[in-house]
N, C-alpha and C positions, 0 to 999 in steps of 0.2 A: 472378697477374693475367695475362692473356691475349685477345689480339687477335686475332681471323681473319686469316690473311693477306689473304685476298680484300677485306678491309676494311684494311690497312695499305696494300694499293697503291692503291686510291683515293682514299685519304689523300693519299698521296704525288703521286699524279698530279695531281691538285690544288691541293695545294701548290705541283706546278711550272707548272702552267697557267694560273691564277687566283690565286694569290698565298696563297690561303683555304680553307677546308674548306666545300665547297656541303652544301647542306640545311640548313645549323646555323640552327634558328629564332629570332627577332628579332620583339621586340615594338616597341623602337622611344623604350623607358621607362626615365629614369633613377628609384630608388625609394630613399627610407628605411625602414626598418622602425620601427612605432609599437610597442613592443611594452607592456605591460600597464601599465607607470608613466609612461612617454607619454603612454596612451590617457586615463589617470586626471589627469595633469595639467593637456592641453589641448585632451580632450573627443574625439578622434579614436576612431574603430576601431581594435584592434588589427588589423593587417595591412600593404600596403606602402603608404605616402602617396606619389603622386608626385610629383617634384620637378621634372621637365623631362621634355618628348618633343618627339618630331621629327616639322615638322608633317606631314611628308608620311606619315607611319609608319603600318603598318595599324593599330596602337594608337589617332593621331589622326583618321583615318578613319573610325574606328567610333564617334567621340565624348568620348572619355575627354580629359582638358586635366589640366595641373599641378592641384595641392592636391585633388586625386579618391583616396580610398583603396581597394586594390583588396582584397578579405578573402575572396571563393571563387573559384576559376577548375575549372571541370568540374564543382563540388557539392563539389568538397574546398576546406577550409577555409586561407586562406595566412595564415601568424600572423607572417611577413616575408620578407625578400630571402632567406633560405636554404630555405626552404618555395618559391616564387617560381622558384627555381634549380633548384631537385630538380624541378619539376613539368616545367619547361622541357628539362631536360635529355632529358626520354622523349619529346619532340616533334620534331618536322622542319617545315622551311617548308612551308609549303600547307595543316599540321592548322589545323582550326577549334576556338577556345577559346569556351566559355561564359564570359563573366566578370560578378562581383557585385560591384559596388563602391558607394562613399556620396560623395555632395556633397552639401554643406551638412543634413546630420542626414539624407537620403533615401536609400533604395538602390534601385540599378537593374539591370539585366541586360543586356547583350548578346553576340551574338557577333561573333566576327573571324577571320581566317585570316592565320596568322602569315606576317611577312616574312622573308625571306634575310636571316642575316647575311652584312654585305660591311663589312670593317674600317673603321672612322669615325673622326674625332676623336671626344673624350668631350663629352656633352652638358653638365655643367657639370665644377665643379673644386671639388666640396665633399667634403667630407671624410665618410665612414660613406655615402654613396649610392652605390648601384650601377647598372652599366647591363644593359640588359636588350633 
């Protein structure tokens, strides 16, 4: 495993300046994953259900609210918060996301352009959700 330098000192500068690593993208979404005996349980999508966002977040911006499942973001399929993560993880603040998601039996599209993460308290304090 192996780091660029030239990327371990922006790290670092960063760390000392800002407290945080800039660019790291932020949707702004704490999520469950529904995964296939969920979804058979209590009617959901497999994908992430959201549990909480922050209103200001470019997530509630673009419209998306708690109990919204999100199941495509770009045309790939998200089956939960590790799909969710991985997808995340190859973006920077300012990409713009396609996203597919369902309320109340519908699905809808839009896009959004992701926020900065800047270290926050956690949006709730449940157990198995992630923040995002």
């Amino acid at each position: 495993f192996c780091i660029p330098i030239d990327d371990v000192k922006a790290i670092i500068n960063d760390l000392r300046t800002l407290g945080y690593v800039s660019g790291k993208p932020l949707l702004g979404i704490s999520v469950q994953t529904i995964n296939t005996s969920m979804s058979v349980k209590y009617g959901y999508p497999t994908g992430c259900y959201i549990v909480a966002l922050d209103e200001n977040s470019c997530a509630a911006k673009a419209g998306l609210v708690a109990t919204d499942v999100i199941t495509y973001i770009d045309g790939e399929r998200i089956s939960g918060a590790d799909a969710l993560s991985s997808l995340l993880s190859q973006k920077k603040a300012g990409d713009s996301l396609e996203i597919t998601y369902t309320r109340e039996s519908s699905s809808y599209t839009l896009t959004l352009t992701l926020d900065e993460y800047k270290p926050a308290e956690p949006r709730t304090s449940y157990s198995n959700v992630y923040d995002f």
